[in-house]
N, C-alpha and C positions, 0 to 999 in steps of 0.2 A: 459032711464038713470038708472043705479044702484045708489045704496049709495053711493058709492064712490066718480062717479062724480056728485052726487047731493053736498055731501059736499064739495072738492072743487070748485065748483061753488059759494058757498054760502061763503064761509068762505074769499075768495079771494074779492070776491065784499063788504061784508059787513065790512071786515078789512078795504076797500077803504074808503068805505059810514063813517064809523065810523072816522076814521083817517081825512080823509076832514074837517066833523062837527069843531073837536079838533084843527085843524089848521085854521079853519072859528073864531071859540074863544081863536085864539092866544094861542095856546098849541099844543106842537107837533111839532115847527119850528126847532127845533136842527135837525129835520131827513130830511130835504129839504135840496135837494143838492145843491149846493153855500152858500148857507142862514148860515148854519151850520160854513162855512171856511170861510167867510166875515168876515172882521176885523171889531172893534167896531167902528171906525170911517165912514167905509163905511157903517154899516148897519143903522148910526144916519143919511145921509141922502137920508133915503128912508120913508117912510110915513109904517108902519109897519102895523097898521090896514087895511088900502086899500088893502094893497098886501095881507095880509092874510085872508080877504074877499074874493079877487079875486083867488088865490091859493085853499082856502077851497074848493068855488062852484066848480072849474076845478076840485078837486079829485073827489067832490062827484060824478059828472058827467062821470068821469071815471071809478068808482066805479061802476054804472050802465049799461056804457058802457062795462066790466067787466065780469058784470051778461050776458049782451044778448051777448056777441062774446062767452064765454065758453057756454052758452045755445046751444046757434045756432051750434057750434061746435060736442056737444054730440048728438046732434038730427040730425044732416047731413040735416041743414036747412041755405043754402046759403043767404036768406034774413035779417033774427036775424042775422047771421055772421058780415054779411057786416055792418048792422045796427050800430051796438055794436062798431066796428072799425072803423068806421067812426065818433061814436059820443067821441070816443078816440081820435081818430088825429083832429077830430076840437078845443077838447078843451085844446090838448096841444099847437094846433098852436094858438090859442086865448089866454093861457096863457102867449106866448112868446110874441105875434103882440100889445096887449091890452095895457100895460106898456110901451111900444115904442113910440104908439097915444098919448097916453093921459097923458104924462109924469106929468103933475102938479099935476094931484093927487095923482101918485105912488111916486111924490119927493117931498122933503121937499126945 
């Protein structure tokens, strides 16, 4: 790997890891897409902390996911690849499924 892509590697996962945390402690939800163009009455009945507990983890995790698919990428290593993308589309599809289950706690 050069510099190069050592830094975007790092800078792209850690902007993720970072960004999560902040939407983990309720900062940062303006930049979530729907979240942002929801109207005040629709976003009063959703439970704001649960979702953004649940939102936060899935960035961080994508954030990580992130690191090993551009790792895996610059190294021409099919295993970290797949790893990294895989732990990306479970925890968008967990983002989406999780809220749908268990609706009582993500509504008000």
């Amino acid at each position: 790997m050069n510099i190069f892509e050592i830094i975007i590697t790092l800078a792209i996962s850690l902007g993720a890891v970072v960004w999560g945390v902040n939407i983990y402690h309720q900062k940062g939800t303006w930049f979530l897409a729907g979240w942002n163009t929801m109207s005040k009455e629709e976003k009063a009945t959703y439970n704001e902390e649960a979702i953004c507990h649940l939102f936060g983890r899935c960035v961080v995790f994508c954030g990580i996911g992130a690191f090993l698919l551009l790792y895996g990428s610059f190294n021409q290593n099919d295993f970290i690849l797949c790893s990294g993308l895989g732990i990306i589309a479970i925890m968008v599809i967990l983002s989406i499924v999780i809220p749908k289950i268990n609706i009582k706690k993500y509504r008000k």
